[in-house]
LUMVEX-244431 format. One record per residue (C-alpha): residue number from 0; residue in three letters; x, y, z. Coordinates in steps of 0.25 Angstrom, whole numbers. Layout:
BEGIN
+-----+-----+-------+-------+-------+
!   k !   r !    c1 !    c2 !    c3 !
+-----+-----+-------+-------+-------+
! NUM ! ALA !     X !     Y !     Z !
...
+-----+-----+-------+-------+-------+
% end
This chain:
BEGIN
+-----+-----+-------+-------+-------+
!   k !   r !    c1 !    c2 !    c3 !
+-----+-----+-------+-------+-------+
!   0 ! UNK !  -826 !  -262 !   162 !
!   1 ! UNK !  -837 !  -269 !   157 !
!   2 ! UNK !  -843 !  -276 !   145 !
!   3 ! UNK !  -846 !  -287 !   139 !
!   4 ! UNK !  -838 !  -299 !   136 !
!   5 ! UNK !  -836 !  -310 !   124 !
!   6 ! UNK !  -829 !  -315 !   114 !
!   7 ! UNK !  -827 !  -303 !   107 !
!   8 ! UNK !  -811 !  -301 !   101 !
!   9 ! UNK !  -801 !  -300 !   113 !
!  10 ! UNK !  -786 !  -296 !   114 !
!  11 ! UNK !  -783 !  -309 !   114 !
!  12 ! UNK !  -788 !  -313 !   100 !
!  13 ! UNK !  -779 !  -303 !    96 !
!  14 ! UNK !  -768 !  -310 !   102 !
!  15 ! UNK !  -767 !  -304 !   115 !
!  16 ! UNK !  -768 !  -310 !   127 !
!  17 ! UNK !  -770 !  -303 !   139 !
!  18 ! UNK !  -772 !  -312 !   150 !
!  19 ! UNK !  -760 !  -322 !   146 !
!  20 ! UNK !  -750 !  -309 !   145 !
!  21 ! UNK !  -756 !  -307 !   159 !
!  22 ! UNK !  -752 !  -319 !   164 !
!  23 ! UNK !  -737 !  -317 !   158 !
!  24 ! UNK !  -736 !  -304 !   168 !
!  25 ! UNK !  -735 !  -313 !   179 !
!  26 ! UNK !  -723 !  -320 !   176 !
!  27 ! UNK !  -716 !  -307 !   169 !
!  28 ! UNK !  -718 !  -301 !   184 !
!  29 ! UNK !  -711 !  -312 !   192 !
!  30 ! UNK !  -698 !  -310 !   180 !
!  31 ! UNK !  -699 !  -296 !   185 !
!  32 ! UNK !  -699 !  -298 !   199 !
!  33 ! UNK !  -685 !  -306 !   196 !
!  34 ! UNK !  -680 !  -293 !   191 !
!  35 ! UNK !  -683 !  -284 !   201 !
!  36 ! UNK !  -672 !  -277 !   209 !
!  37 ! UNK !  -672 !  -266 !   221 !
!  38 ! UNK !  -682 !  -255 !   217 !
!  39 ! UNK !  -690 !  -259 !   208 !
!  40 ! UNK !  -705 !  -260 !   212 !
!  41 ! UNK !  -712 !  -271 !   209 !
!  42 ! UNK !  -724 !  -268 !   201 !
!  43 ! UNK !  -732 !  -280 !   196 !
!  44 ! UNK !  -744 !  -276 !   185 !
!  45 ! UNK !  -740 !  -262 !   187 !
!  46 ! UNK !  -739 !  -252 !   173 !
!  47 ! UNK !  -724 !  -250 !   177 !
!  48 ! UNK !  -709 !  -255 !   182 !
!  49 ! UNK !  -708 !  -248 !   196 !
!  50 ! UNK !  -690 !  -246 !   201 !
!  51 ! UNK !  -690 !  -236 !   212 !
!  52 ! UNK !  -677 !  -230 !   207 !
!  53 ! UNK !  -672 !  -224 !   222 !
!  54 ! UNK !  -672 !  -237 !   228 !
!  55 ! UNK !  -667 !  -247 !   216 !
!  56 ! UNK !  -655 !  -254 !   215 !
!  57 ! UNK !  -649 !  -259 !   201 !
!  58 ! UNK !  -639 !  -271 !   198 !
!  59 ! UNK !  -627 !  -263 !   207 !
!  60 ! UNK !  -636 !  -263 !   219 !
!  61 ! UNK !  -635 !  -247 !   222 !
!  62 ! UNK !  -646 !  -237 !   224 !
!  63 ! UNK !  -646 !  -225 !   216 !
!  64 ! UNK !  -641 !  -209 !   219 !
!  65 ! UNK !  -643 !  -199 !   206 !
!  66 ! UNK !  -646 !  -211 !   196 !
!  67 ! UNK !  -646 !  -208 !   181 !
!  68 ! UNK !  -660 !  -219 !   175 !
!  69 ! UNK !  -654 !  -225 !   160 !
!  70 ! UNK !  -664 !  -232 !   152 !
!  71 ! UNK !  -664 !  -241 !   141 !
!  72 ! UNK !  -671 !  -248 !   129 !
!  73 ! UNK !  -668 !  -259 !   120 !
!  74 ! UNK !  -673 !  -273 !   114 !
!  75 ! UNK !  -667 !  -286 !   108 !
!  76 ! UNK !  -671 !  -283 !    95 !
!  77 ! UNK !  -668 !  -295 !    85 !
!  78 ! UNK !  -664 !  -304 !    93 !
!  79 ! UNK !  -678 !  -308 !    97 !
!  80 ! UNK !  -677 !  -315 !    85 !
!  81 ! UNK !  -667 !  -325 !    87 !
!  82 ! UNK !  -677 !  -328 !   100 !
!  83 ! UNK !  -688 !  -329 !    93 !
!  84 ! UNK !  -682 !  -337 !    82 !
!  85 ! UNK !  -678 !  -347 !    96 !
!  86 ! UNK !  -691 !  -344 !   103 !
!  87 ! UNK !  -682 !  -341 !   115 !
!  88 ! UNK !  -686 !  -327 !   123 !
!  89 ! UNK !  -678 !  -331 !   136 !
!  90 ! UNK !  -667 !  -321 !   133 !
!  91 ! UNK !  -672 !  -309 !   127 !
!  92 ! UNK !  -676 !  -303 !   139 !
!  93 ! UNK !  -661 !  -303 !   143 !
!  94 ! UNK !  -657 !  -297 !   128 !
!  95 ! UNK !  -669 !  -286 !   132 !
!  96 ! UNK !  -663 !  -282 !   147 !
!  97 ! UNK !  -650 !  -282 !   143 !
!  98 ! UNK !  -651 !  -272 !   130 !
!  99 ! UNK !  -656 !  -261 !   139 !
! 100 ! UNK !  -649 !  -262 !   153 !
! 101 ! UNK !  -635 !  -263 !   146 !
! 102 ! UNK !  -638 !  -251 !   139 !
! 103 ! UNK !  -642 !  -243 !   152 !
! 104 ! UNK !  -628 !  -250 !   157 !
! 105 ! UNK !  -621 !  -243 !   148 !
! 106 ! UNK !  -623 !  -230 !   155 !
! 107 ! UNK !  -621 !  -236 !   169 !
! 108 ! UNK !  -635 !  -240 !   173 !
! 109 ! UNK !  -640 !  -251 !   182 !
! 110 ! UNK !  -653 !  -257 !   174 !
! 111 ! UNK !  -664 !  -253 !   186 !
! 112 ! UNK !  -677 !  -259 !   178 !
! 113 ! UNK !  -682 !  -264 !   164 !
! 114 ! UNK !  -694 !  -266 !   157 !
! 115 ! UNK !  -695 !  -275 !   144 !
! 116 ! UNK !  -707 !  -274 !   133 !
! 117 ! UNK !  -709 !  -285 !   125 !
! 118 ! UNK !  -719 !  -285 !   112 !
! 119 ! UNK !  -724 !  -299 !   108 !
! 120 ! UNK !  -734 !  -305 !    97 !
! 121 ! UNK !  -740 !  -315 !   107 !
! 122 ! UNK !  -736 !  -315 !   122 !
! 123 ! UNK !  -730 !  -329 !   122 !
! 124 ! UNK !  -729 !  -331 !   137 !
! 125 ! UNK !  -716 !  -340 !   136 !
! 126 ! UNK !  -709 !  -329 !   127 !
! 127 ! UNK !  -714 !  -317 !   136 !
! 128 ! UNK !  -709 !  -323 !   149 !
! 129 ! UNK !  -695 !  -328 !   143 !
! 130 ! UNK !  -693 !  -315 !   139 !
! 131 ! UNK !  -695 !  -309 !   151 !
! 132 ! UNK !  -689 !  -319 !   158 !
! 133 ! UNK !  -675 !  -316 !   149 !
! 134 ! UNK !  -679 !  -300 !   154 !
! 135 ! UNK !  -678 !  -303 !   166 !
! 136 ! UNK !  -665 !  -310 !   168 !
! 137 ! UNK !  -661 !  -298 !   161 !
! 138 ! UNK !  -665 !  -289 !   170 !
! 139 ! UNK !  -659 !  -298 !   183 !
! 140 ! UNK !  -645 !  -298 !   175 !
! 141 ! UNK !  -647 !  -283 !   175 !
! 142 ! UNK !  -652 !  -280 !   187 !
! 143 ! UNK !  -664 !  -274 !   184 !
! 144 ! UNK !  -678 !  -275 !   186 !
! 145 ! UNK !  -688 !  -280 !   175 !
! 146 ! UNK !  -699 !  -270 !   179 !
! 147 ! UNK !  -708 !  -273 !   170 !
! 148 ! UNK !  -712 !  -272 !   154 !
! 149 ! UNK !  -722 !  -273 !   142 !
! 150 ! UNK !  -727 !  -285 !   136 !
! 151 ! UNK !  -735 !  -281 !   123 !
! 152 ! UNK !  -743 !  -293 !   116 !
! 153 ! UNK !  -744 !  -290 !   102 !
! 154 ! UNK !  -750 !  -297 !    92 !
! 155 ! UNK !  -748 !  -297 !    78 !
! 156 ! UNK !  -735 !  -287 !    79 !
! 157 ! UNK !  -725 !  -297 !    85 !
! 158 ! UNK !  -723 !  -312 !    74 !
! 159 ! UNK !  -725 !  -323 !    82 !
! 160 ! UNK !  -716 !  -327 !    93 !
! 161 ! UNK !  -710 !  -312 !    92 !
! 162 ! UNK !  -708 !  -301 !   102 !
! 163 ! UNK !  -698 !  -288 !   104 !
! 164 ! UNK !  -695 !  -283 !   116 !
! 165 ! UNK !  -689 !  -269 !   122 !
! 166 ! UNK !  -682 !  -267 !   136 !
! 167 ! UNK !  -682 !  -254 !   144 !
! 168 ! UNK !  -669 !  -254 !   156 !
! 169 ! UNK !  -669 !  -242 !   167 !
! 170 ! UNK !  -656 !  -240 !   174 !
! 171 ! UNK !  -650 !  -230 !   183 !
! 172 ! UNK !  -636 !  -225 !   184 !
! 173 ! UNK !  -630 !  -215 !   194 !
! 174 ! UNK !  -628 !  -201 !   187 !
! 175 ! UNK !  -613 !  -200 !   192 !
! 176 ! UNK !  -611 !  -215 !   184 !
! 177 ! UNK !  -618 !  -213 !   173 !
! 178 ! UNK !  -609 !  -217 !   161 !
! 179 ! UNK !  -612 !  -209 !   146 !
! 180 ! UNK !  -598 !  -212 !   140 !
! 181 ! UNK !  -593 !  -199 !   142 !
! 182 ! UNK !  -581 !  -200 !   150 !
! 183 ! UNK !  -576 !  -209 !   137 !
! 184 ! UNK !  -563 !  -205 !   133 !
! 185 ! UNK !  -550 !  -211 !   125 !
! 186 ! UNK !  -544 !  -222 !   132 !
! 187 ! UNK !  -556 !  -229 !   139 !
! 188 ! UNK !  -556 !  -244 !   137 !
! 189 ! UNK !  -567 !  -250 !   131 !
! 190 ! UNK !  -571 !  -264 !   139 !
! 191 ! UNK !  -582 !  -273 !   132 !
! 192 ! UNK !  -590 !  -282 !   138 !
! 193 ! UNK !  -594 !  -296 !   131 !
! 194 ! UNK !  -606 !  -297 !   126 !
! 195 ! UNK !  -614 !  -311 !   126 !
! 196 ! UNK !  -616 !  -310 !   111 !
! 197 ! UNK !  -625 !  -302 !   100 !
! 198 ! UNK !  -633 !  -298 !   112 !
! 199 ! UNK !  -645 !  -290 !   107 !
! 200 ! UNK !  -641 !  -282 !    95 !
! 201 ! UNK !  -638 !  -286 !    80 !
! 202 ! UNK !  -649 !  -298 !    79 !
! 203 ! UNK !  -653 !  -292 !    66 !
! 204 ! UNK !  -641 !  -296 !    58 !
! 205 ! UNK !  -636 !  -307 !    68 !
! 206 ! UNK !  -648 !  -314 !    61 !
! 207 ! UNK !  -647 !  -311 !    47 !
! 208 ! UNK !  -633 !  -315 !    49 !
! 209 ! UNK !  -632 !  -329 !    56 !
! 210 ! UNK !  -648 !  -332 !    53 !
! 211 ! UNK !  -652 !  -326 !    39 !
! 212 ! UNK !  -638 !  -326 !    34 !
! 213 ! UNK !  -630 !  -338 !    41 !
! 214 ! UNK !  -643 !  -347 !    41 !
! 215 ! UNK !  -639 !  -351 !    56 !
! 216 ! UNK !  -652 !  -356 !    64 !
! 217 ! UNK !  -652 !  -351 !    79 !
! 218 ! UNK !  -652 !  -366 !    84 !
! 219 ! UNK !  -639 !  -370 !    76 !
! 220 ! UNK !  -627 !  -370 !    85 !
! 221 ! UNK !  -615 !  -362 !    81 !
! 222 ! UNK !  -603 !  -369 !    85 !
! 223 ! UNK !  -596 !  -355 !    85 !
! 224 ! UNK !  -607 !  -348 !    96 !
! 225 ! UNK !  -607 !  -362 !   104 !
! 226 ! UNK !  -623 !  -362 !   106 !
! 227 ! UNK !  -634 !  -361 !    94 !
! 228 ! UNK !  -635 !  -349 !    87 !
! 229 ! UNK !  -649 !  -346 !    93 !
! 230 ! UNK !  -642 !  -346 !   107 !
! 231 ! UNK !  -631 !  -336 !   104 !
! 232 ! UNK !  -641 !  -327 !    99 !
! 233 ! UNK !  -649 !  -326 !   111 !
! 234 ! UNK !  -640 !  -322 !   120 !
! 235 ! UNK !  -643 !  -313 !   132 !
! 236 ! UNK !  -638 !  -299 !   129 !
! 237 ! UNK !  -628 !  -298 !   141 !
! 238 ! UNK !  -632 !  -289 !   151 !
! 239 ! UNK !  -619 !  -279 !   157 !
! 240 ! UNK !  -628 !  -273 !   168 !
! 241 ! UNK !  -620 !  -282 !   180 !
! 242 ! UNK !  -606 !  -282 !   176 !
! 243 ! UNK !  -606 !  -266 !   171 !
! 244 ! UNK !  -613 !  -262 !   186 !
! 245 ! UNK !  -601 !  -269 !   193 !
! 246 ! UNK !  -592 !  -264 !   184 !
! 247 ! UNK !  -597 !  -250 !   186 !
! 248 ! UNK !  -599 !  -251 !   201 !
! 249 ! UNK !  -584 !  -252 !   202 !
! 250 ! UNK !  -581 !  -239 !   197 !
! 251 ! UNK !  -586 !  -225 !   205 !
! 252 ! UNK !  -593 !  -214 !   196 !
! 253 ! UNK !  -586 !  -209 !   188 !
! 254 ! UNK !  -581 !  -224 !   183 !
! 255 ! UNK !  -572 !  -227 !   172 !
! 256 ! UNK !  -584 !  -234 !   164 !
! 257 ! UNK !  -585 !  -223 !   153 !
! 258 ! UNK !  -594 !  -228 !   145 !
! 259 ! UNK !  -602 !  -242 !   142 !
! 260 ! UNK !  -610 !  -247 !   127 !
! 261 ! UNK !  -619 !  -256 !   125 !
! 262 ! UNK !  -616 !  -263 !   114 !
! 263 ! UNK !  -629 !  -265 !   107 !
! 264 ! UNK !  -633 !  -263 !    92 !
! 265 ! UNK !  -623 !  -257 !    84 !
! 266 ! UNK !  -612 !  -262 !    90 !
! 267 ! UNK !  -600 !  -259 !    96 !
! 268 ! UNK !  -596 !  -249 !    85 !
! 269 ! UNK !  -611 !  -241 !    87 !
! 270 ! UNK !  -614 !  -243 !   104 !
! 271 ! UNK !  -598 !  -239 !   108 !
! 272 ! UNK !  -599 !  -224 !   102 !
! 273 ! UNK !  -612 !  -222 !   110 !
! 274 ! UNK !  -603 !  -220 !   122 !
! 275 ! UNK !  -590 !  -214 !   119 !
! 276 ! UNK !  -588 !  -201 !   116 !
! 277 ! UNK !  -589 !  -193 !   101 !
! 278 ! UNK !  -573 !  -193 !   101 !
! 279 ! UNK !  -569 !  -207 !   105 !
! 280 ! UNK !  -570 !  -219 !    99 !
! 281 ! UNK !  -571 !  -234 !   106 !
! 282 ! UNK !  -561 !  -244 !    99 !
! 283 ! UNK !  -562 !  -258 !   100 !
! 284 ! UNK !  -551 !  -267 !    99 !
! 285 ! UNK !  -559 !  -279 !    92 !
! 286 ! UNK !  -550 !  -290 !    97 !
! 287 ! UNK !  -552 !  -287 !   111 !
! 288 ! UNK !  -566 !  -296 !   112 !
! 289 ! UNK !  -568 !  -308 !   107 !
! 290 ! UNK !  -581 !  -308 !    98 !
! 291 ! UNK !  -591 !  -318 !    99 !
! 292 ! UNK !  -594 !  -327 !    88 !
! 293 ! UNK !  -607 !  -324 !    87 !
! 294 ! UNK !  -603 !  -311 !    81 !
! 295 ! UNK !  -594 !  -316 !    71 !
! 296 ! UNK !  -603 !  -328 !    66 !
! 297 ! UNK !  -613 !  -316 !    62 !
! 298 ! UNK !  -604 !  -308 !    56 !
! 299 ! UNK !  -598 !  -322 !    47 !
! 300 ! UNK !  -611 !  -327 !    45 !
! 301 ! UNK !  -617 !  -314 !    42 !
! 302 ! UNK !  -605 !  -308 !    35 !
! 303 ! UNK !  -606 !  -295 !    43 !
! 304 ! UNK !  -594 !  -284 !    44 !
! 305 ! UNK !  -586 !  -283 !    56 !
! 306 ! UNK !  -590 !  -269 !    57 !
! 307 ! UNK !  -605 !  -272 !    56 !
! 308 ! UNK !  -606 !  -283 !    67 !
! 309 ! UNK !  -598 !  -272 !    77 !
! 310 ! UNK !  -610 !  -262 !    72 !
! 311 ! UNK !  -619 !  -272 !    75 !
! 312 ! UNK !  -616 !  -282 !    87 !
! 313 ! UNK !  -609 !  -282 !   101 !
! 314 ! UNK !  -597 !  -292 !    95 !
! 315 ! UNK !  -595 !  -297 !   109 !
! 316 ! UNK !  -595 !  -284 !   117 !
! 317 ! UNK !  -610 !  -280 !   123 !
! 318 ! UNK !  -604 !  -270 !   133 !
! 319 ! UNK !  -594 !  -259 !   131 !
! 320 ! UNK !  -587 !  -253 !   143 !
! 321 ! UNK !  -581 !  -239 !   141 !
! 322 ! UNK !  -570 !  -237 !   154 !
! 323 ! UNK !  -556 !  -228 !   158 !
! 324 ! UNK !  -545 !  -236 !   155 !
! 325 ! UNK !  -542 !  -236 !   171 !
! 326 ! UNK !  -553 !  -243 !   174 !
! 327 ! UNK !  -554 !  -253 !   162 !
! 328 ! UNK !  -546 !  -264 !   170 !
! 329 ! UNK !  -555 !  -264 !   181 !
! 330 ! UNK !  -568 !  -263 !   174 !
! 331 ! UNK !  -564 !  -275 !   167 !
! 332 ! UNK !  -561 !  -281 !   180 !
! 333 ! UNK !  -573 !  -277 !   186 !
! 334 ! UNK !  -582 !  -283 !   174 !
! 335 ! UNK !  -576 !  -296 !   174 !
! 336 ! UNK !  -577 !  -298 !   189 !
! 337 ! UNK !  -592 !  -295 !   185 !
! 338 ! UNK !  -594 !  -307 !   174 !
! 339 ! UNK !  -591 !  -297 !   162 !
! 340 ! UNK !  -578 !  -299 !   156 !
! 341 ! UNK !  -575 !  -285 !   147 !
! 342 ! UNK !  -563 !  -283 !   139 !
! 343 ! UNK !  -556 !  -271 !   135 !
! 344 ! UNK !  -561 !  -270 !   119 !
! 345 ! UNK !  -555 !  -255 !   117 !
! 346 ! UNK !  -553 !  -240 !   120 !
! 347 ! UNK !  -557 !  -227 !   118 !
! 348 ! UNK !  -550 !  -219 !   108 !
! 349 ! UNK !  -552 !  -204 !   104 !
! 350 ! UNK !  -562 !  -205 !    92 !
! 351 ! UNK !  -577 !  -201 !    85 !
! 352 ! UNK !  -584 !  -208 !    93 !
! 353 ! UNK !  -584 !  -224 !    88 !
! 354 ! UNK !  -581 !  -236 !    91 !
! 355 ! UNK !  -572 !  -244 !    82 !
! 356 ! UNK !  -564 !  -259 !    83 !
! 357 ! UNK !  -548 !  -257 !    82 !
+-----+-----+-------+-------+-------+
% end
């Protein structure tokens, strides 16, 4: 193409620079490369992520027969604002994998690949590469392959020093160990796994509570949390993907594991019922876990109901585990020789379908 050249208004006066987010490529391909794992085709500059499903190996180390693909979306939603608020992005990128692969695990899956989009006033090439760096590390503690993403530059949509971001995850389960929850019946135990706080969901009135509310400033230590305020709040979203794999792997098709729930926004009382059938009910014996004090700081500070903050947040438990009573001992066994400590938080009872605290 030809024409003639000047000064004449380029995309950079409007606040894109092309040439600098060219240059940011280049490190985002070496965090990728960290990432990959057997299978996966490397594929610098090209349009798309290449995995060459027949010959790719996810975090258990065994190749596929009839497998069943599970996919998965989410973001981090608020909670960008507390890194904003402390200009630090190192973590999100853990939030982003992490909201996605554990909800693929939920079904038994083994993250195989993901792919991140991240929309942002001005590409900030500190910001961009923390973020991906934290999406990285992500991907490696879930043994998946960051195959590539979207960075979009957009000025004049994003305020200053803001961005959002979305996560895509692909897994793949075998068809014969594919769990949907419906082998749940009266008498499972329910085992809950900890959590490593708020995790990614209930941002919106963590802050009005302990911010808007409380007048707490992220950099004050909280004697009570043992770390500043800010700290606590950025926590990584734990990631399950490790200890769930070993924990299945124990067992053959069909296993004891019924049923598993992500516990996400809306809570224990809202994810629980997404997995057990229409006449059970999932009852939870509240004294069973410990709650961390972060929870109950919002809900003094805030004056929430202790209804609301079991609609809303985790209250300690990330991960629900679903399993015949048989198998309960051993599965706990089996998590704890992984580094995941579960307890028994309750059973399954006939019912309509919910999930209540005894």
């Amino acid at each position: 193409m030809s024409g003639k050249t000047g000064k004449g208004l380029s995309y950079k006066d409007s606040g894109v620079d092309i040439e600098a987010a060219n240059q940011l490529e280049g490190g985002y391909f070496k965090l990728i490369q960290s990432t990959l794992i057997p299978g996966a085709i490397r594929n610098d500059g090209g349009y798309g992520g290449l995995l060459r499903l027949q010959g790719a190996v996810g975090p258990s180390g065994k190749r596929w027969r009839d497998p069943v693909l599970v996919s998965g979306t989410d973001g981090v939603g608020s909670k960008l604002k507390i890194a904003f608020s402390l200009r630090r992005h190192d973590t999100v990128g853990i939030d982003l994998v992490a909201m996605s692969v554990n909800d693929i695990l939920v079904h038994g899956a083994e993250p195989l690949f993901f792919l991140d989009y991240i929309g942002i006033g001005k590409a900030d090439k500190r910001t961009l590469l923390e973020i991906v760096k934290g999406t990285a590390a992500g991907c490696r503690q879930a043994g998946c392959a960051l195959l590539g993403g979207e960075t979009a530059e957009l000025p004049g949509f994003y305020a200053k020093g803001e961005y959002d971001l979305a996560g895509f995850a692909v897994g793949a389960v075998e068809r014969s160990r594919l769990i949907d929850g419906s082998r749940v019946e009266p008498g499972d135990i329910i085992i809950g796994l900890p959590s490593s706080g708020l995790h990614s969901n209930g941002y919106s009135l963590a802050r009005k509570a302990l911010l808007d509310k409380a007048g707490l400033k992220l950099g004050r230590r909280v004697p009570a949390l043992d770390r500043t305020l800010g700290e606590e709040l950025l926590r990584p979203t734990r990631i399950y993907v490790k200890p769930i794999l070993s924990l299945l792997a124990r067992f053959r098709a069909p296993h004891p594991v019924h049923a598993m729930a992500h516990i996400t926004g809306g809570g224990i009382v809202e994810n629980v019922p997404r997995v057990i059938p229409a006449d059970c009910d999932a009852v939870f014996n509240s004294g069973a876990w410990t709650v961390p004090p972060i929870f109950r700081l919002i809900q003094e500070t805030g004056g929430v109901d202790e209804s609301e903050m079991y609609r809303v947040f985790n209250m300690g438990l990330g991960m629900i585990i679903v399993t015949a009573p048989k198998a309960a001992e051993a599965a706990l066994a089996k998590l704890a020789k992984a580094g995941c400590r579960g307890l028994a938080v309750g059973r399954i009872v006939k019912g309509r379908g919910l999930a209540r605290l005894a």
